[in-house]
ZAMARGU-4260 file (C-alpha; in steps of 0.2 Angstrom, whole numbers, plus 5000, padded with zeros to 4 digits):
<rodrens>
0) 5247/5726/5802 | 5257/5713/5811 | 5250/5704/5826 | 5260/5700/5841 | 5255/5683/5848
5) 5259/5676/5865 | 5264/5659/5863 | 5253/5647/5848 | 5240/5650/5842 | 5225/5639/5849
10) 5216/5635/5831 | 5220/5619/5826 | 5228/5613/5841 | 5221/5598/5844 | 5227/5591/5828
15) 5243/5597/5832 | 5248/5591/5848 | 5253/5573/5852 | 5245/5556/5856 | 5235/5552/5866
20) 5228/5570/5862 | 5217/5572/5879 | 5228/5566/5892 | 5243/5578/5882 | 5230/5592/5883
25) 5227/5590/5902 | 5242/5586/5907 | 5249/5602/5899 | 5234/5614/5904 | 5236/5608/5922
30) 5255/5610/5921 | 5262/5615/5908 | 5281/5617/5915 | 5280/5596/5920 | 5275/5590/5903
35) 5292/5601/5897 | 5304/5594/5910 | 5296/5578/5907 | 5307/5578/5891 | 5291/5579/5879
40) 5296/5582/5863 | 5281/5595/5858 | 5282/5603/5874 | 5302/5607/5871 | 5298/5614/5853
45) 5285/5626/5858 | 5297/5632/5874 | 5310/5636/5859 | 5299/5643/5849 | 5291/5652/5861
50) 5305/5655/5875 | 5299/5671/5884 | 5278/5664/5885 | 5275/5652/5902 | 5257/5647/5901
55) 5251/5647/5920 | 5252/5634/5929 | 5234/5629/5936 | 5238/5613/5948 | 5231/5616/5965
60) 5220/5630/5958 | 5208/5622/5947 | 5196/5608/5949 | 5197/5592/5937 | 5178/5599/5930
65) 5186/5618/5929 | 5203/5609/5918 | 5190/5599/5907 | 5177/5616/5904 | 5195/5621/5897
70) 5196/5607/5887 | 5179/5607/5879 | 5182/5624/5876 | 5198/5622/5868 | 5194/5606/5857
75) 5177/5613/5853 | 5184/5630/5846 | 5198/5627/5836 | 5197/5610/5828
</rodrens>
């Protein structure tokens, strides 16, 4: 059975994405659609890739210790 994924999957992300890796990360989970129209490279290949998935945007919404749970989660789980 073939599985439809929204956007990448998170396993492995963190070796994945670029330097420095925790201010990418939290820069991109807080708004994602700024680190794309900053011009970043990795951002632009995964809109390509990924053209119709816009991960929520979560400035203004969540707290800095909310973004960093998100993190730890993240990191933790998929390295």
């Amino acid at each position: 059975m073939d599985r439809e994924f929204t956007g990448p999957g998170l396993k492995g992300v963190y070796s994945r994405i670029p330097e420095p890796k925790t201010t990418w990360l939290k820069n991109y989970i807080v708004n994602n659609l700024k680190v794309h129209a900053s011009g970043d490279k990795y951002a632009r290949q995964l809109r390509k890739k990924y053209p119709k998935d816009t991960m929520t945007v979560f400035e203004g919404y969540l707290a800095d210790k909310d973004i960093n749970d998100i993190m730890i989660y993240v990191v933790g789980n998929t390295r």
